[in-house]
C-alpha positions as CSV (number, residue, x, y, z in Angstrom):
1,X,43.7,12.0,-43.0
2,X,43.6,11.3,-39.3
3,X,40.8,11.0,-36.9
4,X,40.7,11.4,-33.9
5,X,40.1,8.0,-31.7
6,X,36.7,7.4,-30.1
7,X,36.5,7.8,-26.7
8,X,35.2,5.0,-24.3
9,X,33.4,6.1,-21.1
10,X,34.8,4.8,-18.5
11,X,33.5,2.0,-16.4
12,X,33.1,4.5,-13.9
13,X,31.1,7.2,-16.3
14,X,29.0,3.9,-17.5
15,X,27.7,3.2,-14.1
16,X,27.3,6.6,-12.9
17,X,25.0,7.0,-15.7
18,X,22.7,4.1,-15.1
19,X,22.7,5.1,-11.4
20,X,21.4,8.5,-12.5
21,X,18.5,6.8,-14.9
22,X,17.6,4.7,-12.1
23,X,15.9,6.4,-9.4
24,X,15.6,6.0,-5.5
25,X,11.9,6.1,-6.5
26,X,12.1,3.2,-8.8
27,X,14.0,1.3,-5.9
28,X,11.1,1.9,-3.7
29,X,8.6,0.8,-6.0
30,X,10.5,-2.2,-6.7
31,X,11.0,-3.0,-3.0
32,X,7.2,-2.4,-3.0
33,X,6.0,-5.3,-5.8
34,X,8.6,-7.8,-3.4
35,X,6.5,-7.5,-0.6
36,X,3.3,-7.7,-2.3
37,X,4.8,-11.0,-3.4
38,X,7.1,-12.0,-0.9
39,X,6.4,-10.3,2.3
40,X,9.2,-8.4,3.9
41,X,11.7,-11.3,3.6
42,X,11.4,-10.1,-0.5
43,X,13.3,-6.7,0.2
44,X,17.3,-8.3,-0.4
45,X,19.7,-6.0,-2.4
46,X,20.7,-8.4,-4.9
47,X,17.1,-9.9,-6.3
48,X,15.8,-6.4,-6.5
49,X,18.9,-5.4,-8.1
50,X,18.4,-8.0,-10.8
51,X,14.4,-7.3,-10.9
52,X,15.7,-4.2,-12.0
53,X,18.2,-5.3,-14.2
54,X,21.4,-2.8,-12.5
55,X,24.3,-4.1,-10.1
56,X,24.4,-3.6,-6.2
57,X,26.4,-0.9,-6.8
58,X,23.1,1.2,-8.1
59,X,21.7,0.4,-4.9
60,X,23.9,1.8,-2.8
61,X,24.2,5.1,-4.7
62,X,20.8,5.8,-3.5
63,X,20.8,3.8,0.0
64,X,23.1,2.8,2.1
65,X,21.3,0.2,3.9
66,X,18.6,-2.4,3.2
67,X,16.6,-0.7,6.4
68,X,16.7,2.7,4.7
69,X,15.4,1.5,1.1
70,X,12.2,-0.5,3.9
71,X,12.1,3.0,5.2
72,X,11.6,5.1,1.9
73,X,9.2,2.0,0.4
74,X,6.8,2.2,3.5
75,X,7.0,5.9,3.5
76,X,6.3,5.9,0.0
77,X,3.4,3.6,0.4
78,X,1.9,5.7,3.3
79,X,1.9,8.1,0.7
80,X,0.3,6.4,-2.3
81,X,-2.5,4.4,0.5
82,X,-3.5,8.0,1.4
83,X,-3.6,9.4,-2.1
84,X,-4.9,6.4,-3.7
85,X,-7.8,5.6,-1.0
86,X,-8.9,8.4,1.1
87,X,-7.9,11.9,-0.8
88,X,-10.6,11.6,-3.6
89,X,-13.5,10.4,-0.9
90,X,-13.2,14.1,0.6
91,X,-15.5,15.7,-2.3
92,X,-17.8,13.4,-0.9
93,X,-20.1,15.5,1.4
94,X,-22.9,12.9,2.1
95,X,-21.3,10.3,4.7
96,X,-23.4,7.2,3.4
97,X,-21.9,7.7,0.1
98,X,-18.8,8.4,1.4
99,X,-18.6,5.2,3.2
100,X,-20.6,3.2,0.2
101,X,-17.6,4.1,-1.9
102,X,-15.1,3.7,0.4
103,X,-16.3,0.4,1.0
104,X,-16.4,0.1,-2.8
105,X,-12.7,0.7,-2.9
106,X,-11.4,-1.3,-0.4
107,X,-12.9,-4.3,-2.1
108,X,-11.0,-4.3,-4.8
109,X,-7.4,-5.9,-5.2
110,X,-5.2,-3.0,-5.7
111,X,-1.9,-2.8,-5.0
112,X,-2.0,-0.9,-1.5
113,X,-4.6,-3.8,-0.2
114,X,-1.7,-6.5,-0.5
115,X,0.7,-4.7,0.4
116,X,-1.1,-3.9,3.6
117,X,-1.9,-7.5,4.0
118,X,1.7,-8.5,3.7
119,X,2.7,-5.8,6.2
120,X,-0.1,-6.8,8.7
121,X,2.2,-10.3,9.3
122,X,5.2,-8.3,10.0
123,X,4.0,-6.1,13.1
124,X,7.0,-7.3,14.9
125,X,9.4,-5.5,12.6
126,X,10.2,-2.2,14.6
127,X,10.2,0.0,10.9
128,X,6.8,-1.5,10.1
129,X,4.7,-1.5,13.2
130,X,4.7,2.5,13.2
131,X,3.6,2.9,9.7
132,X,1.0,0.6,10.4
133,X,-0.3,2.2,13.9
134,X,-0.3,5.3,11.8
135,X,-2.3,4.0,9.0
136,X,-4.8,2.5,10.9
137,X,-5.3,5.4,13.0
138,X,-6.0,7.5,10.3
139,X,-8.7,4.8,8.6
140,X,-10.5,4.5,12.3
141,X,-10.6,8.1,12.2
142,X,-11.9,8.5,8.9
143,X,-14.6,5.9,9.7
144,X,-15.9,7.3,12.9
145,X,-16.0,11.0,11.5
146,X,-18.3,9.6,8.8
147,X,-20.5,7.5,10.8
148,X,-21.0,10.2,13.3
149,X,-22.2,12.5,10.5
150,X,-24.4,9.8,9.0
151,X,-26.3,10.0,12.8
152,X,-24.2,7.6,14.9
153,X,-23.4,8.8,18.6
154,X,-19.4,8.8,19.8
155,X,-19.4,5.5,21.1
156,X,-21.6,3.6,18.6
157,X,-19.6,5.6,15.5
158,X,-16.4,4.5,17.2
159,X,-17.4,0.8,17.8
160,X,-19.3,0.4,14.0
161,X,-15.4,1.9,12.4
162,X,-13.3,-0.9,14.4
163,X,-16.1,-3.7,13.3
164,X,-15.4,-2.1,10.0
165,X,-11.8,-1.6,10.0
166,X,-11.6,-5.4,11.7
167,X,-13.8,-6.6,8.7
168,X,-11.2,-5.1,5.8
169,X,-8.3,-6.6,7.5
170,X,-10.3,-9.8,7.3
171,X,-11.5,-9.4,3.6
172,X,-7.5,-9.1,2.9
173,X,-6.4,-12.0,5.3
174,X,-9.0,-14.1,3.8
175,X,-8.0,-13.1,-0.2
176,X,-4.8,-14.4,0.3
177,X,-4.9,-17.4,2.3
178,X,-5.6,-19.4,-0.7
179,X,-9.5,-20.1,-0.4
180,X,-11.6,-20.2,-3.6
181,X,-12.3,-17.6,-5.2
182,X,-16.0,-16.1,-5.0
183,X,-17.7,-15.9,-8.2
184,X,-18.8,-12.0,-9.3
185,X,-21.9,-12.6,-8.7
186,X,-21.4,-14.2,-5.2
187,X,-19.0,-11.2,-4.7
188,X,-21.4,-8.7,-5.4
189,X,-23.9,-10.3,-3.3
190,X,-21.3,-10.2,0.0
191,X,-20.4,-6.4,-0.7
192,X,-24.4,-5.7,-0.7
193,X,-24.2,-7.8,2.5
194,X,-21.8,-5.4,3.9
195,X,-23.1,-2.5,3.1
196,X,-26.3,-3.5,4.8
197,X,-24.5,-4.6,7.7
198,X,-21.9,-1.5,8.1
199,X,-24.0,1.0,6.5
200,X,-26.3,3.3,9.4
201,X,-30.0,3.2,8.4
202,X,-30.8,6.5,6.6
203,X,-32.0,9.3,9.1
């Protein structure tokens, strides 16, 4: 009896197929992790290509330029910073609280901080410095609407937001210029420190 011979895929089916498992999305993310490591000078085709384990060629079936995948990743992180930071603070009605656990959140290491801090050193770069005038607009904002409902005048809410939005950049700059490390408890002891110092007095 004869059987029919087993078909190969092509090369061409093979790598349309792993194009189509890897998404745009993963690219982004991927692009994301460099610069938290690397800064911009991390987001190159080919070592993102092989942190993903795919050829070029899956790249450029989802972007035909490096400056388009920096596009999409920064988008993508304006995204997640929002989401990830600010959205679940808006149940919050009671502006101390709001800004206590703000305050709480931006002292922690995740992922959006770093990359933040990696993009602060690139303001120069004419896809980044929009994204970053954007996000910081929005944080200012955010800040002064809370301190003037926690009893702050315009001016004095607008001034305490930029000595608080001066002081996270700082925090950021300072976690990653290779200092020691502060213990928990001597971390705990600065983050009561700034909450005295940021926080308005009760009304």
């Amino acid at each position: 009896m004869h059987t029919a011979p087993m078909s190969v895929p092509s090369e061409k089916a093979v790598g349309s197929e792993n194009r189509s498992r890897l998404s745009a999305a993963d690219w982004e993310r991927a692009a994301l992790d460099a610069i938290a490591e690397y800064g911009l000078a991390g987001i190159a085709v080919e070592p993102l290509a092989r942190r993903l384990g795919v050829t070029k060629g899956s790249f450029y079936w989802h972007f035909p330029t490096r400056e388009a995948l920096l596009k999409a990743a920064l988008e993508s992180w304006e995204r997640q910073d929002e989401e990830e930071i600010f959205a679940p603070l808006a149940s919050i009605a009671e502006p101390r609280a709001r800004l206590r656990e703000l305050f709480g959140r931006i002292a922690h290491e995740l992922p959006s901080h770093v990359i933040f801090a990696a993009l602060l050193k690139a303001l120069d770069h004419p896809l980044v410095q929009p994204v970053i005038e954007r996000v910081s607009q929005r944080r200012l904002d955010f800040l002064t609407v809370a301190y003037r409902q926690a009893g702050l005048d315009e001016v004095a809410a607008a001034l305490r937001a930029r000595l608080a939005y001066t002081a996270y950049a700082g925090f950021l700059q300072l976690a990653r210029a290779g200092l020691p490390r502060l213990s928990h408890e001597e971390f705990e002891r600065y983050m009561e420190h700034v909450m005295q110092t940021l926080l308005p007095a009760p009304n």
